[in-house]
VMD Tcl script that draws the C-alpha trace (Angstrom):
set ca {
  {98.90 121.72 128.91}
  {99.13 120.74 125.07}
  {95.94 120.87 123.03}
  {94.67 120.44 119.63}
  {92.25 120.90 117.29}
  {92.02 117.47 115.70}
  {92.26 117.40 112.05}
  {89.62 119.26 110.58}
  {87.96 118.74 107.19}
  {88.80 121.71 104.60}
  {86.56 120.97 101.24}
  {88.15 121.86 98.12}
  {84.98 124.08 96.95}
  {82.00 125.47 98.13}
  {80.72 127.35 100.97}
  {83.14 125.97 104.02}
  {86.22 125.94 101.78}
  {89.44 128.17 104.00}
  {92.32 129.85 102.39}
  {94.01 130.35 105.73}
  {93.54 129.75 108.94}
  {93.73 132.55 111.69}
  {94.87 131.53 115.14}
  {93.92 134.14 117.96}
  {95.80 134.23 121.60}
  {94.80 135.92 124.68}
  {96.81 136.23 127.61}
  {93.52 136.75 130.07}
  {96.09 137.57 133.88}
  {96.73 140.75 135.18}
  {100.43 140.08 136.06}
  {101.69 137.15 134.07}
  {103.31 136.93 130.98}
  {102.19 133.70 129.26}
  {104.67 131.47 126.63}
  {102.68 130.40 124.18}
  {103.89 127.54 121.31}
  {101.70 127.26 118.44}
  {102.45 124.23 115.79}
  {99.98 124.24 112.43}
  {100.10 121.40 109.82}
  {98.37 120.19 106.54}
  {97.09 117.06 105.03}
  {96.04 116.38 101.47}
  {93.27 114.42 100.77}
  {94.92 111.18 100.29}
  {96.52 109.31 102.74}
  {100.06 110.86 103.95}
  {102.08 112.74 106.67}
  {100.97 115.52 108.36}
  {103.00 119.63 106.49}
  {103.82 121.65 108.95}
  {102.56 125.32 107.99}
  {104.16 127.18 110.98}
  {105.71 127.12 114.33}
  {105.87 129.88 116.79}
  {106.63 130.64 119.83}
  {105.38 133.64 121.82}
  {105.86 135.12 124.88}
  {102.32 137.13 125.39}
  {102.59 140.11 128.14}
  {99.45 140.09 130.63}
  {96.22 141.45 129.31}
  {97.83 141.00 125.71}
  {96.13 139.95 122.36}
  {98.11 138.51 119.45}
  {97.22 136.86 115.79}
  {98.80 134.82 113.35}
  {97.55 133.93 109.77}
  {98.61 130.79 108.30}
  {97.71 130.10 104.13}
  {96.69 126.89 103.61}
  {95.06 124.69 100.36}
  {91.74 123.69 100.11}
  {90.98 119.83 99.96}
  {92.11 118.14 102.86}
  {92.83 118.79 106.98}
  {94.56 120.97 108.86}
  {94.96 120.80 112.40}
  {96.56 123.18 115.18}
  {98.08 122.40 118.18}
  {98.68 124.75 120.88}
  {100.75 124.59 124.50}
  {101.35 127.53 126.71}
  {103.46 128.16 129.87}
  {103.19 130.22 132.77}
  {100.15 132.43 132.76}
  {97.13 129.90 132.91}
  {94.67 132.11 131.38}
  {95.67 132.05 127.73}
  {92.93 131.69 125.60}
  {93.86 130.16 122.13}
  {91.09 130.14 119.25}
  {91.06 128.98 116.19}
  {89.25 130.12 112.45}
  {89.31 128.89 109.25}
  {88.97 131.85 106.84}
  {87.58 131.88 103.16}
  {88.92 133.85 100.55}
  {87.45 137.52 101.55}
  {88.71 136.60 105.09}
  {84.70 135.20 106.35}
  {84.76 133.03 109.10}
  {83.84 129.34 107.71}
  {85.07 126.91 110.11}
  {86.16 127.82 114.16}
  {87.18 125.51 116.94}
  {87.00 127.11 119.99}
  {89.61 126.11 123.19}
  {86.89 124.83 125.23}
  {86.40 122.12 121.72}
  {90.52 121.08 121.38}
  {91.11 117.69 122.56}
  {94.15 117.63 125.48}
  {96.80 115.66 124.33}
  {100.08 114.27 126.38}
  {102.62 116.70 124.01}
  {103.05 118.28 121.44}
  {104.18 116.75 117.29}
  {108.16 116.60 117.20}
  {108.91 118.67 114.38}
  {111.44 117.51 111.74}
}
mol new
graphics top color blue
foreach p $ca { graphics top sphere $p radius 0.5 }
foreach p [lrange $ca 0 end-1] q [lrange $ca 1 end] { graphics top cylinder $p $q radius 0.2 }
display resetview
């Protein structure tokens, strides 16, 4: 089931501003292994498509933890979206990280919007 996090507002200064974005997945079963695909993207703060900053793809053994750190610019949106296969008890997080690595912005998988797929990448 295909989730994301919308696009979310990065500032270009001050207190809320990320310098990367730090995506955490949990594979929560006991016995399965869960596939996870992870696609990240960018906006400026003008009108325009959608970067993409990463794609993975992940196969997560059972009670396994994995991170990925994406750099991104300040001023504009990011957004993450985030399907896995398999195991239904990965849990996928999201936090936007300032430039000593502080938590600023988080979006939590119980916040991600479902949507019907995932963005065709070029």
């Amino acid at each position: 089931m295909p989730y994301t996090t919308g696009a979310i507002y990065n500032p270009s200064t001050g207190s809320t501003a990320a310098g990367q974005i730090l995506v955490i997945c949990i594979n929560d079963s006991i016995n399965l292994t869960a596939s996870i695909e992870l696609e990240v993207f960018q906006w400026g703060i003008t009108d325009g498509p959608r970067t993409p900053l990463g794609h993975n793809l992940i196969a997560l053994p059972p009670q396994a933890i994995q991170s990925f750190t994406y750099p991104i610019n300040a001023g504009g949106f990011y957004e993450v979206q985030v399907d896995y296969f398999s195991a239904t008890s990965a849990v996928i997080h999201v936090f936007g990280l300032d430039a000593v690595g502080g938590v600023v912005q988080r979006v939590l998988q119980a916040e991600m919007s479902q949507i019907d797929r995932l963005t065709n990448l070029p």
